[in-house]
Every structure is written in structure tokens, then in C-alpha cells.
N, C-alpha and C positions, 0 to 999 in steps of 0.2 A: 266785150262779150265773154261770158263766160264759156270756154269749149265743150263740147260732149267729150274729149281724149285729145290730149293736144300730143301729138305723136313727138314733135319735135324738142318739145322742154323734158319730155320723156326721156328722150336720147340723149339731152344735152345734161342729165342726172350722172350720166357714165361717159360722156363724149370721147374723155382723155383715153379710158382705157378702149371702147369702141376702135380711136382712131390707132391707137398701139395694136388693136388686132386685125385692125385693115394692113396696115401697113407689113404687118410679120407676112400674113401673107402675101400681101404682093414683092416683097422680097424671100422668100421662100420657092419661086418658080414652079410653086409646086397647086393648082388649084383645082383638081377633081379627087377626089377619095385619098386623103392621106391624113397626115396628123392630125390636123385640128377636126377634121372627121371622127377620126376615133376616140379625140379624147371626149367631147361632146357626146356622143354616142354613149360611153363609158359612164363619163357623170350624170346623164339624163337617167340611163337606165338603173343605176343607183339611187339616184333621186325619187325615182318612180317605186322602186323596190323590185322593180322587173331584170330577169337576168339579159335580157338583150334588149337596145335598141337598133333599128335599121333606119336612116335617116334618108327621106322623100322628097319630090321636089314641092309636096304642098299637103294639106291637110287631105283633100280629097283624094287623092292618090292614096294615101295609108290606109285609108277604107277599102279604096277598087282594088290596093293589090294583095290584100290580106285575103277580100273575098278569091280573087281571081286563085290565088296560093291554095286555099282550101280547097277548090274545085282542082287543081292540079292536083291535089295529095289524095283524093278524089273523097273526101269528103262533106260535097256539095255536087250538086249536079245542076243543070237546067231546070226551071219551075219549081224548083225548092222553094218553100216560101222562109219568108223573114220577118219577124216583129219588131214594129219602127215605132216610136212617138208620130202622133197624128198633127205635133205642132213643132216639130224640129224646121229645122234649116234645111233649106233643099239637097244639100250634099249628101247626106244622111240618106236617102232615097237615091238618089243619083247612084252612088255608087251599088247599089243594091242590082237595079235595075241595067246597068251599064255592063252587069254580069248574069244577064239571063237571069236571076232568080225576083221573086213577086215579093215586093212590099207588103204587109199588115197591117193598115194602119191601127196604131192601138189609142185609144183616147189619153190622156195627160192626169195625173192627179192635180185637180186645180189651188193647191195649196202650195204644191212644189213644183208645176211646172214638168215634172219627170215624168219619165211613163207610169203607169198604174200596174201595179202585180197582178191585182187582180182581172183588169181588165184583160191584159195576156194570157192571164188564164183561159178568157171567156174564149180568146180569139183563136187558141192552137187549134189545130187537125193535124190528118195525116202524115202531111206535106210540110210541116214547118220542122227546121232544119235548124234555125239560128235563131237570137235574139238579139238587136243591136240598141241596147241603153243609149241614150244621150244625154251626157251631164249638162243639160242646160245651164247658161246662164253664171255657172260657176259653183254647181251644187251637185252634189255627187247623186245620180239615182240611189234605190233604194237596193242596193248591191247587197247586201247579207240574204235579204228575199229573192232577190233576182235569180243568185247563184243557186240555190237550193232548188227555185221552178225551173232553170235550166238543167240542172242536174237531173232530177225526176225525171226530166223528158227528153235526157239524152242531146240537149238544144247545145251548140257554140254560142258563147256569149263574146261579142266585138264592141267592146267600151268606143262610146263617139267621145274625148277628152281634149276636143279642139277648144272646149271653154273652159276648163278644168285643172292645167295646170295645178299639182299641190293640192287639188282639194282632197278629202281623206272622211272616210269614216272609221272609229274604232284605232286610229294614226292607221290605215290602211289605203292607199295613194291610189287616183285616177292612174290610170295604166298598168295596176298589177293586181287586179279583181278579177278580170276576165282570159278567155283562153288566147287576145289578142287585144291591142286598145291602137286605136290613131288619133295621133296628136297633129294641129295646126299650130305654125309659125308663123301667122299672118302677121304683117304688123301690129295692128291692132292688138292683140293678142294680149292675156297676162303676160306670158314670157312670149315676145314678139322678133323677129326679124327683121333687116332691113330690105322685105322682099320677101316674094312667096318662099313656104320651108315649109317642110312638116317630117314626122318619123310615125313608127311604129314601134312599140313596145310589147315583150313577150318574153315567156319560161321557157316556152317550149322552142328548142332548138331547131328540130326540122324546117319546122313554120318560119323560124330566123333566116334559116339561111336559103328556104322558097322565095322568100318575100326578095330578099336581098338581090338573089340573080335576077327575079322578074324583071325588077328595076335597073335592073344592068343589063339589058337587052337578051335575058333568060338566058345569063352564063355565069357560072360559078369563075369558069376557067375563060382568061382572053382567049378571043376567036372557039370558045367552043360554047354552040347554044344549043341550049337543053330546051328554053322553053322556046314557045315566039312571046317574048317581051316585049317594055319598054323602057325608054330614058327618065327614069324618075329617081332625082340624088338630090342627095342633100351638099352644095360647093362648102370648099371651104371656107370662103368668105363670111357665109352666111353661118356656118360652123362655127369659126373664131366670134362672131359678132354675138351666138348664141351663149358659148360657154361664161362670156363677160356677161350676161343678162343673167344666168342662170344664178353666178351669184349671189345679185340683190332682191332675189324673186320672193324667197320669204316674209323680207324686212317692207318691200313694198306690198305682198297680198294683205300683211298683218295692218298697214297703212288705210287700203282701201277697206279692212275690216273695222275699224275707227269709224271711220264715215262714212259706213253703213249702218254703223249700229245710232250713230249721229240720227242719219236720217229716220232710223224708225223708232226714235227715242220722242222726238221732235215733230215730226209730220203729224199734224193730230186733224185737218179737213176730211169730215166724215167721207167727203165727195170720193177721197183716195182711199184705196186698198193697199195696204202695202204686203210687203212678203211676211209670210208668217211660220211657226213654229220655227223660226230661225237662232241656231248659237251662235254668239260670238265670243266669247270667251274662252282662250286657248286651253284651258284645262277640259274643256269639254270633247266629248268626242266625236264630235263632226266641226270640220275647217269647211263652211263654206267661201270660196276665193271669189265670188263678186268679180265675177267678170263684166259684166253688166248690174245695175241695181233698177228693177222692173217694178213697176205700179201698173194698177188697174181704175182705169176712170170710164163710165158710162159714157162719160162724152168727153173722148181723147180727142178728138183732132182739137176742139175747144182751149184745152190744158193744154197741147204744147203750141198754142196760137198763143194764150195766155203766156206763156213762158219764155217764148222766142219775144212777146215784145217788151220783155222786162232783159232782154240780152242773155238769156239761157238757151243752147241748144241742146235738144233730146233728139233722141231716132225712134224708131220703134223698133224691134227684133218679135216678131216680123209681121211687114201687114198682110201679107196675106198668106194662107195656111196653103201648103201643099197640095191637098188636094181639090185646089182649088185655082192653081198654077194651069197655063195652058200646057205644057210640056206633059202633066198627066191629067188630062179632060176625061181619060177614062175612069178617073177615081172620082169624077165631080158629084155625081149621085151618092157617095156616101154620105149619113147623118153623122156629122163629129159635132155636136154642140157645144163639146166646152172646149175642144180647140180653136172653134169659129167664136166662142166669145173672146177665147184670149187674142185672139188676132185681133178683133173687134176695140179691144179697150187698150191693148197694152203701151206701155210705155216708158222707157228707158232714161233714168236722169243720168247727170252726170257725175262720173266716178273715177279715179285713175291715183296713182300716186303720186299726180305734181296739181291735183285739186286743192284747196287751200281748205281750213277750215272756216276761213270766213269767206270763200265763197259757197262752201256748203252749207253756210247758215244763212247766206242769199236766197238759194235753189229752196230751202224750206220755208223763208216768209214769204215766198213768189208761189208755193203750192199751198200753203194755209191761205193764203189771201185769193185764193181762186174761190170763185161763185158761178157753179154751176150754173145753166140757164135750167128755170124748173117750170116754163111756161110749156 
């Protein structure tokens, strides 16, 4: 079988030095906030171009406590609204909501999957407060418009860059576009963990060191709390495990860049949509990182029925759109049609940096050989 992410030949890419930074830590005695803390911290937020990172115990968390942070700093209040993509990942909303203030949903540009500028546009009032982009997919929103409609209107922009690792526009990096950005360590992940992880990235210093106590159970200082927090860290286990990832994170996004460009060189079954206006060439100024590589098919379940019985696995990201989630029924009345089509069709091959190229040129004679049912 071909895998959708084979997590394990993934790690076995670095294993020797993975198992070299297991072991320093557990002979270091030392596993909550120390060295290998901060030097990951240090080289992320370098990486990112950001002057601070603060390391979480997971993607979601970087979200809630940036928002929760702003509301402490007291710029955010209750019922503030916020501008979300209408076809993100439920976390995205989650943490919106988890902190009193109201979702947007804004519709997607169907080309890019990102949110639409303009459609934000359509969507402010009074009441809106913030914007939270989400790099879908491994492609940077449309961040030079973003910042300029958020500036105009006074909005906090909170980069989602749980899929985004490295991507960039202009060499301007996920995580240091906005007045805050949260990153995911999932495994899965381009730069992945062995275990839930995530941080936050930022310039601004106050917001650093809000976010930081939050998660230290709202104390700067041991036994003195300032806020009511929570326990949300980055160990160091998962620290050392990251800074060994971080790396090869280049050498492997440029990898899956290859065989993506493979795939849309090559895919030629009218029945597929693939992703379009896409660079791949480093000289260019947008790195999209292909966290995912997404098609659109009329009749998806069909294509990955087709595909699984040829020993291909796909997922979908994701079949069902948010507001259409039982957790918010109250949004179920809204009209999102092109979010409800990408849910509808979408579909995710396989992609990763231990994919072979002959088995990506598998995955493309198993989608050109697909035949729609056209009765």
C-alpha cells in the first residue's frame, strides 16, 4: 500500500539523532522549561523571522491563549467578532469561540482555498475586532492584502500556520506577517512532533510574555499568579525531538515541492481539478510547503474508492465544513456554497518526504485512469 504519511520512515529519516535527543534529555534530569526549551524556541522564532517564540502544549492552545492574552491586555472583549475562513479546520473556530468572542464566517477563494479579501471586506461591522487567516493546506493567505484590510480597520491579524511551517511570501515566513501567528506540532505535521506540541510566534513583546505566564498557570513569577491560567508547555522532550526536525525541514519541504509539481505536471484526467496559480520554483516569491496536496473531484467518494482499490490511501481535509458541525448548529443556516462544494469534492493524495517518486507516478496513472461514472 501506498501511505497517505508514513509517520514512522519519517522519523526513521533522523532516528539516530531523534534517539541522541531523547536520551540528552532524559539524562539531563531536567524535563519542564529548560535548555532544550529555549533553544528551539530561539531557532523557531528565527526561522519564522519572528522575535519571540513561546512554546504550547498543542496547536490549539496557541490560538486560545493568544486570544485569551489580547482579552487580558484588554484588547478584545466579549462578543467581539472575528473573521474565519468558512472551510478551515474546526480548531480555527474553536478557539475563537472558547473565548467568548463570535466567528465570521468568511467564504474561501476557490482557487486557493484561503480566505477571500474581499469577501472580508463584505463581512466587517462594528463589532469585528480581529482577523484570523488560515494558511491552509501549506499556502500562505493572501498576507500583503490581509495586512493592509486589517490595518484600515484597526483588526488584530492571528496567522493559523499549523499547516504552514516555512511557507513565505515575498521570503516573508508563516508566523511573522501578523500581530501573532499559532503553530501545530502534531505529528503529522511538516515540522512534526512525537506528540501533541505547538508554540506561538510574535514581535511584540508584551503579548510574549501574556501568552507565556497564561500557560504557566498565569505566573510570570513561581507561586505568584497574575492571571487564572493554564498548563499549556512545550517539554522538553518534545523540544529536543523538534529542534532535530527543524533542521531538515527545508531540504524535505523542497522534496515534497518536487512531487507536487510532479503531480500537476502529470495529472492530466479532465475529471480532476488540481491546484492552480501555484509556484514551485525557488526563485519565485511564494514557497508553497504542501502540507497536504488537495484535488477536486465531482464524485470524490468514487476517486478515492478508485484509489484505495489500486493500494492508494487519501483522506479528505475535511468532509465536513464547520458550519455544518453539530458543536455549531447555530451556524447551520448559513449559505457558504463554495465552502460546502470544497467539502463536497475535496481530496487529498499522497505526499510526504519518504514518498518515492515512483510511487508518485503510481498515484498519477491510478488518477488519469479514473472514469467517472457520467450516467
Amino acid at each position: 500500500m501506498i501511505k497517505f504519511l508514513d509517520l514512522k520512515a519519517i522519523n526513521d529519516l533522523c532516528r539516530d539523532e531523534l534517539v541522541g535527543a531523547c536520551t540528552r534529555v532524559v539524562d539531563s534530569g531536567w524535563y519542564i522549561g529548560g535548555k532544550e526549551l529555549q533553544t528551539f524556541e530561539h531557532d523557531f522564532a528565527h526561522y519564522c523571522g519572528a522575535e519571540h517564540c513561546i512554546g504550547v502544549a498543542n496547536g490549539l492552545d496557541a490560538l486560545v491563549l493568544v486570544i485569551r492574552a489580547w482579552k487580558e491586555l484588554g484588547r478584545l472583549s466579549d462578543g467581539d467578532e472575528v473573521l474565519v475562513p468558512s472551510n478551515t479546520y474546526i480548531a480555527s473556530i474553536l478557539a475563537i469561540s472558547e473565548n467568548g468572542l463570535v466567528p465570521v464566517l468568511v467564504e474561501p477563494d476557490p482557487k486557493t482555498f484561503n480566505i477571500c479579501v474581499e469577501n472580508a471586506k463584505a463581512a466587517i461591522t462594528p463589532k469585528t475586532r480581529m482577523i484570523l487567516p488560515v494558511h491552509l493546506y501549506g499556502r500562505l493567505a493572501d498576507m500583503p492584502k490581509i495586512m493592509d484590510f486589517a490595518r484600515a480597520h484597526d483588526l488584530l491579524v492571528l496567522e493559523d500556520s499549523a499547516q504552514a511551517h516555512g511557507a513565505m511570501i515575498d521570503g516573508k515566513k508563516a508566523g511573522s506577517w501578523g500581530d501573532a501567528s499559532g503553530f501545530s506540532f502534531y505529528p503529522g505535521k511538516n515540522l512534526g512532533a512525537l506528540g501533541d506540541a505547538g508554540a506561538v510566534t510574535t514581535s511584540d513583546e508584551v503579548l510574549a510574555k501574556t501568552v507565556r505566564a497564561l500557560g504557566n498557570y498565569g505566573s510570570h513569577e513561581k507561586y505568584k499568579n497574575v492571571y487564572r491560567g493554564v498548563n499549556s508547555r512545550l517539554d522538553e522532550m518534545q523540544a529536543a525531538c523538534l529542534s532535530v526536525k527543524l533542521k531538515h525541514l527545508d531540504q524535505q519541504t523542497a522534496y515534497r515541492r518536487e512531487i507536487a509539481e510532479l503531480y500537476s505536471n502529470s495529472i492530466t484526467n479532465p475529471a480532476i481539478t488540481l491546484p492552480v496559480d501555484v509556484a514551485f520554483k525557488a526563485s519565485t516569491n511564494e514557497c508553497h510547503v504542501w502540507h497536504v496536496y488537495t484535488v477536486l473531484c465531482a464524485q470524490r467518494d468514487d476517486l478515492q474508492a478508485h484509489l484505495a482499490a489500486q493500494g492508494i490511501q487519501t483522506l479528505i481535509h475535511y468532509p465536513i465544513p464547520p458550519h455544518l458541525q453539530q458543536a455549531y448548529a447555530e451556524l447551520k443556516d448559513q449559505q457558504l456554497p463554495v465552502s460546502t462544494q470544497i467539502h463536497e469534492q475535496i481530496l487529498s493524495l499522497p505526499i510526504g518526504p519518504t514518498l518515492s517518486v515512483e510511487e508518485a507516478r503510481i498515484v498519477i496513472e491510478a488518477c488519469n485512469s479514473f472514469k467517472p461514472d457520467t450516467v
